[in-house]
C-alpha positions as CSV (number, residue, x, y, z in Angstrom):
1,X,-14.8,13.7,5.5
2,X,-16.7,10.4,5.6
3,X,-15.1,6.9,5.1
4,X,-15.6,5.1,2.0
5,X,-15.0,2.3,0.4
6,X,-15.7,1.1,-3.4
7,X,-17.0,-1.9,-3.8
8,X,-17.2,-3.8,-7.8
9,X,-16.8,-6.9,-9.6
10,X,-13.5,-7.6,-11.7
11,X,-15.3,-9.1,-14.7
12,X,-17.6,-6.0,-14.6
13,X,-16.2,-4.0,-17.5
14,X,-12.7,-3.5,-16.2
15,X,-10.4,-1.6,-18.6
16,X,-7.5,0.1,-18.2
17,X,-7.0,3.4,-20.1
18,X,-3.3,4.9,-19.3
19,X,-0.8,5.1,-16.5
20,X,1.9,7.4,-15.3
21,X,5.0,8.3,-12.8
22,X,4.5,12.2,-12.3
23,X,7.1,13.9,-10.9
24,X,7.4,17.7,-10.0
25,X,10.5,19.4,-8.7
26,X,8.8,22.6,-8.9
27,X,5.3,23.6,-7.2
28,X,2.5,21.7,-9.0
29,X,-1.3,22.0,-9.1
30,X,-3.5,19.4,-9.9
31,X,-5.5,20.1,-13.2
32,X,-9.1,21.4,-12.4
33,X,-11.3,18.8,-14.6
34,X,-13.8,16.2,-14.6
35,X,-13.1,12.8,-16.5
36,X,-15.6,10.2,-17.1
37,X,-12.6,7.5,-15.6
38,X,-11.5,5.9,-11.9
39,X,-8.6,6.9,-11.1
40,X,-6.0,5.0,-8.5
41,X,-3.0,7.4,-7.1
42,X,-0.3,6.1,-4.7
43,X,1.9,8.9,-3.1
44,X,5.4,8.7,-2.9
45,X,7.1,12.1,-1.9
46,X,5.3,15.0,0.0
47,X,1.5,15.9,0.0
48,X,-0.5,16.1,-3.3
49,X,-3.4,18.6,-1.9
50,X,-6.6,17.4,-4.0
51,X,-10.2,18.2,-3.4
52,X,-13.0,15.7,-5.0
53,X,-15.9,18.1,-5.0
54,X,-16.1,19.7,-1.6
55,X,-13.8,16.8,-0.1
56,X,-10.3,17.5,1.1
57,X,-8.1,14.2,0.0
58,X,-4.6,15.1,0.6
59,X,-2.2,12.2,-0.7
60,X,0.8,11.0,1.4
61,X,3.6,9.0,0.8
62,X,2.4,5.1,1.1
63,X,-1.0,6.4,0.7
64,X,-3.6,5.0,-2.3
65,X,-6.6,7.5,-3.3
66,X,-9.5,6.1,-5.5
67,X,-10.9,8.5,-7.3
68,X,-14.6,8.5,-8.9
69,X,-15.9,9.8,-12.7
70,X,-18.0,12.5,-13.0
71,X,-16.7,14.4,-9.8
72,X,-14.9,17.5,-10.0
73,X,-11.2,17.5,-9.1
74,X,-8.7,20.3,-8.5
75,X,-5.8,21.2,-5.9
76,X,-6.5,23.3,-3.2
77,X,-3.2,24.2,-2.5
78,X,-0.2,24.3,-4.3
79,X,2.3,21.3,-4.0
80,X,6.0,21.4,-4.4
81,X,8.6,18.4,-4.9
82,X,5.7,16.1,-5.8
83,X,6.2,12.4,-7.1
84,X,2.9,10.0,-7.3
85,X,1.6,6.6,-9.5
86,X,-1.1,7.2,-11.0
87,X,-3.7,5.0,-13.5
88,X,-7.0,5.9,-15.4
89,X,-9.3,2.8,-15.9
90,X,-13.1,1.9,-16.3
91,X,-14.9,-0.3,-13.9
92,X,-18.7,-0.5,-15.1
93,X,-21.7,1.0,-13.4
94,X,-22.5,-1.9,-11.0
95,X,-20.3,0.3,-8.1
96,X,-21.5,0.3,-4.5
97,X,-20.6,2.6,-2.1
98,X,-20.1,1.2,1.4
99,X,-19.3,2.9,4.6
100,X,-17.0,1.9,7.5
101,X,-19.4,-0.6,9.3
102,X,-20.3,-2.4,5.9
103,X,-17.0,-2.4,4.5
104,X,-15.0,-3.8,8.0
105,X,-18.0,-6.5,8.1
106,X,-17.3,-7.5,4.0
107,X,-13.6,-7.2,5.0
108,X,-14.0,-10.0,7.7
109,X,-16.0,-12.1,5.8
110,X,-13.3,-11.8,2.9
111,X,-10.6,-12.9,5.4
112,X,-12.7,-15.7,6.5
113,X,-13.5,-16.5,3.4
114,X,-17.1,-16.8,3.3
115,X,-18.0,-14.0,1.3
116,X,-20.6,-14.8,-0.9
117,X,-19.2,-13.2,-3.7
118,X,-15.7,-15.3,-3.9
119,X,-12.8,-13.6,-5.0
120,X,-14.0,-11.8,-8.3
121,X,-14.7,-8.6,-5.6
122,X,-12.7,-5.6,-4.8
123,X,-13.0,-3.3,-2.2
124,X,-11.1,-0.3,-1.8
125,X,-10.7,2.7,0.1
126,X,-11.3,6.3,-1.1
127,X,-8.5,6.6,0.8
128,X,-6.1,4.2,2.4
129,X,-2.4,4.0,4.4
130,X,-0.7,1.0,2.8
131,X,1.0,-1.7,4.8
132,X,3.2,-2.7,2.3
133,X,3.7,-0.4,-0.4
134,X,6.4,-1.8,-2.2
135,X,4.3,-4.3,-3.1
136,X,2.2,-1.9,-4.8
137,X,5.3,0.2,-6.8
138,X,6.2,-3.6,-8.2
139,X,2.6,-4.1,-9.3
140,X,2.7,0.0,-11.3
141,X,6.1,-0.8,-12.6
142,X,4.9,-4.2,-14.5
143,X,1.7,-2.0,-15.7
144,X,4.0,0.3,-17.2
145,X,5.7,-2.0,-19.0
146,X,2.7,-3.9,-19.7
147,X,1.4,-0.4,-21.6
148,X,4.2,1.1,-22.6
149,X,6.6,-2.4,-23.6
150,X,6.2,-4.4,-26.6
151,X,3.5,-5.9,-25.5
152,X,1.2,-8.1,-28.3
153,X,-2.2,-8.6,-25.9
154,X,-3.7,-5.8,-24.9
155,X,-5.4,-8.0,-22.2
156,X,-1.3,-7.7,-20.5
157,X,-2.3,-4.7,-19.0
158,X,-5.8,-5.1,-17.5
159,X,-4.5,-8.0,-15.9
160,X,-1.6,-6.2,-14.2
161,X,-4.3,-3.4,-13.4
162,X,-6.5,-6.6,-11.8
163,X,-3.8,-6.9,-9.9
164,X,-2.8,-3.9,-8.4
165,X,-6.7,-3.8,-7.2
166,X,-6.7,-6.9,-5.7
167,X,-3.6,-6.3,-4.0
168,X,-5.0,-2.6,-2.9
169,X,-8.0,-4.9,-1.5
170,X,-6.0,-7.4,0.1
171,X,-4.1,-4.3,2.4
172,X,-7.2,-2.9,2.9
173,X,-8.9,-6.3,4.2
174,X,-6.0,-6.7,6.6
175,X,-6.0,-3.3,7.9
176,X,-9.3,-3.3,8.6
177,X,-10.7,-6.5,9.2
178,X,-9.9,-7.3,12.8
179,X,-12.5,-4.2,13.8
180,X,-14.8,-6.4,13.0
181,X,-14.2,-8.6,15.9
182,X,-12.7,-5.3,17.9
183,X,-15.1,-6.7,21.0
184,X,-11.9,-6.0,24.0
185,X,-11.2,-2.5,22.6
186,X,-7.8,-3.9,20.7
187,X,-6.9,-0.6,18.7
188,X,-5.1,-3.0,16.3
189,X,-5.5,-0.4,13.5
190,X,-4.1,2.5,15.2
191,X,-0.9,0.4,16.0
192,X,-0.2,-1.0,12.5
193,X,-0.3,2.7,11.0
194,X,1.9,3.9,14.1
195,X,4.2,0.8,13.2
196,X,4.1,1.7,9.6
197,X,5.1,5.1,10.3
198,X,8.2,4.1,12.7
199,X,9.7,1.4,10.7
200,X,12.6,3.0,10.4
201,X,13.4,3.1,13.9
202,X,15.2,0.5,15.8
203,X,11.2,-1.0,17.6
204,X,10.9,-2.8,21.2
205,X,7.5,-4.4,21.7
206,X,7.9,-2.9,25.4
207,X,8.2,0.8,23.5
208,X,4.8,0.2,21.4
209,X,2.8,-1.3,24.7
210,X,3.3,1.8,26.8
211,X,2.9,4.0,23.7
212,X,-1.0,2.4,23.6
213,X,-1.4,1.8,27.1
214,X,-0.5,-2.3,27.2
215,X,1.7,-4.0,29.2
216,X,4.2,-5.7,26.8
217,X,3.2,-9.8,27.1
218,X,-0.7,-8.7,26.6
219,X,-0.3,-6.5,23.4
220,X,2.0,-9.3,22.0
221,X,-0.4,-12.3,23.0
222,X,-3.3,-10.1,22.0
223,X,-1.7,-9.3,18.6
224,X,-0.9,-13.2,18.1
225,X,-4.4,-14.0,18.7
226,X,-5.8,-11.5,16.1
227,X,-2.9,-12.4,13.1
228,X,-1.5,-15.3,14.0
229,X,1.7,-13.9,14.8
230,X,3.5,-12.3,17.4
231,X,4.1,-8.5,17.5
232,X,7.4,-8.7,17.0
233,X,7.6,-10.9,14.0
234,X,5.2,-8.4,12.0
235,X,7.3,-5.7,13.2
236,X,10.2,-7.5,11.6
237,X,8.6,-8.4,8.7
238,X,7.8,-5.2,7.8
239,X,11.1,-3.8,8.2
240,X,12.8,-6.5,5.9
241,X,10.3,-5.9,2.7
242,X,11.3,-2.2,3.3
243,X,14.9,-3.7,3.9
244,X,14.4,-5.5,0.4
245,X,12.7,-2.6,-1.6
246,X,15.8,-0.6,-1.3
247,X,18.6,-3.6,-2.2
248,X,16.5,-3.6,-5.2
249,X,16.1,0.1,-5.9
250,X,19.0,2.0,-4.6
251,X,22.7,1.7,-4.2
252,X,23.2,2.1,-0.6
253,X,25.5,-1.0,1.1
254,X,23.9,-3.3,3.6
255,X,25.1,-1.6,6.5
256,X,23.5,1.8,5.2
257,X,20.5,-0.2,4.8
258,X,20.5,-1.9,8.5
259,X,21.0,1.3,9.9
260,X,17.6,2.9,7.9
261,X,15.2,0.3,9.2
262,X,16.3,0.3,12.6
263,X,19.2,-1.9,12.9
264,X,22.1,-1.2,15.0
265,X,23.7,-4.7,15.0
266,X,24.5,-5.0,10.8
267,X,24.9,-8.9,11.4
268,X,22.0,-9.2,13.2
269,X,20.4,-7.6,10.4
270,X,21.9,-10.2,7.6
271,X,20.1,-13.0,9.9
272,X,17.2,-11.8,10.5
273,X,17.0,-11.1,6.5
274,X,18.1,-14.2,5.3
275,X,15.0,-15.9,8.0
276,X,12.5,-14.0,6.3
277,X,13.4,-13.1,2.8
278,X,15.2,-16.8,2.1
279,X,18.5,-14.9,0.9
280,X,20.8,-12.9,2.4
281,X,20.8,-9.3,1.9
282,X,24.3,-9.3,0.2
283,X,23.3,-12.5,-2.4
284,X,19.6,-10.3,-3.2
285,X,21.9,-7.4,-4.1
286,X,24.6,-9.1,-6.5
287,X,22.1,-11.4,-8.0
288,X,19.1,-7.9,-9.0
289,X,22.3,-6.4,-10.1
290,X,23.5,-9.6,-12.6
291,X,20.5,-9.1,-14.2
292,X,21.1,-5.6,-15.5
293,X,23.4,-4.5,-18.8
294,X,24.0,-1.0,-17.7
295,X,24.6,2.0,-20.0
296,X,27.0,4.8,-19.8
């Protein structure tokens, strides 16, 4: 399957059309059709197995798949346990299709901000790992409400649906736009997806370096000089917006919560929270929860 990415214009006819949670205890098969729509899709438990014509697309958890009109769509296999987002929008005809060399090269110019186009342009994926997907869940959750709540303007949910494209973008740019400039054979991709797949485990700089074949103080100096930031602080990062997602969406205690991102040391944990997430874990809990009335 070839790599490509979608390339439009915001103000290019951008509508959205519906929106959805699906969730499947059972085994499920996608619905053999054609639609004249896009369609975005964001796993988030097991494998959806979808071809697009004669392309195998399976969707993963923290994955995003962009899906085009006018192509035939069906499941290939059956799928069982199965939760994904999903939205239906238009986009125009003015759609170019780019493949990896153009796209990394647009993605660099995005990130130095030079691109001629200025920030009315997407560019997404057909198919994409997400670096921080609970970003993206927050963005699906306000575009259900912005559908499905008592909303007055029905401009409330293109704009959340602007959103969620711009965000799916601005992953995509900063997964991919250091290849650009990939000159010393920095496999700065391949680490970020291995990251993002071990968050949940306690992570030593030392561990990742002899995973990809670095000594420790090069892949952390080498990573600084690409983002800005040292290894370690990304790897943190990452581990407290998961830390967050799950004070916000589940009832687990802190020390349950430590202990699934990779923290041994539950104080150490609190710190390193309240550094990068301006509260601590405890106060983000009690406050989310204040806001609720809950029924019985």
């Amino acid at each position: 399957m070839d790599m490509l990415f979608f390339k439009a214009k915001l103000s290019d006819g951008l509508r959205h059309i519906s929106c959805g949670k699906l969730v499947a205890k059972n085994e499920f098969t996608h619905p053999d059709r054609t639609v004249d729509s896009y369609l975005i899709m964001v796993g988030i438990k097991n494998v959806l197995h979808l071809k697009e014509n004669n392309d195998i697309l399976d969707l993963k958890k923290n994955e995003a798949l962009f899906l085009r009109p006018y192509l035939h769509q069906c499941s290939y296999l059956r799928s069982s346990d199965l939760s994904y987002y999903w939205s239906h929008f238009y986009l125009g005809k003015n759609i170019e299709v780019l493949d990896f060399d153009q796209a990394v090269e647009t993605y660099y110019l995005m990130s130095k901000h030079v691109h001629i186009e200025g920030d009315n342009t997407i560019l997404i994926p057909r198919l994409s790992t997400l670096m921080f997907p609970n970003r993206i869940i927050l963005l699906f959750q306000q575009l259900f409400y912005s559908r499905y709540g008592n909303c007055y303007s029905l401009q409330y949910a293109d704009n959340c649906l602007s959103m969620l494209l711009i965000e799916l973008t601005q992953q995509a740019m900063e997964y991919y736009h250091l290849e650009y400039e990939n000159s010393n054979g920095f496999r700065f991709s391949e680490i970020v997806q291995w990251i993002n797949m071990n968050v949940q485990k306690p992570l030593a700089v030392s561990e990742i370096a002899e995973q990809f074949g670095y000594t420790p103080n090069y892949l952390s100096n080498l990573f600084k000089s690409k983002t800005g930031y040292p290894l370690i602080k990304y790897i943190n990062r990452l581990k407290m917006e998961q830390a967050k997602d799950m004070l916000l969406n589940s009832s687990a205690s802190v020390r349950d919560i430590a202990n699934d991102v990779g923290f041994v040391d539950t104080k150490y944990f609190m710190r390193t929270f309240k550094q990068y997430i301006g509260v601590t874990p405890t106060r983000l809990k009690n406050a989310w929860s204040d806001l609720h009335m809950n029924c019985k």
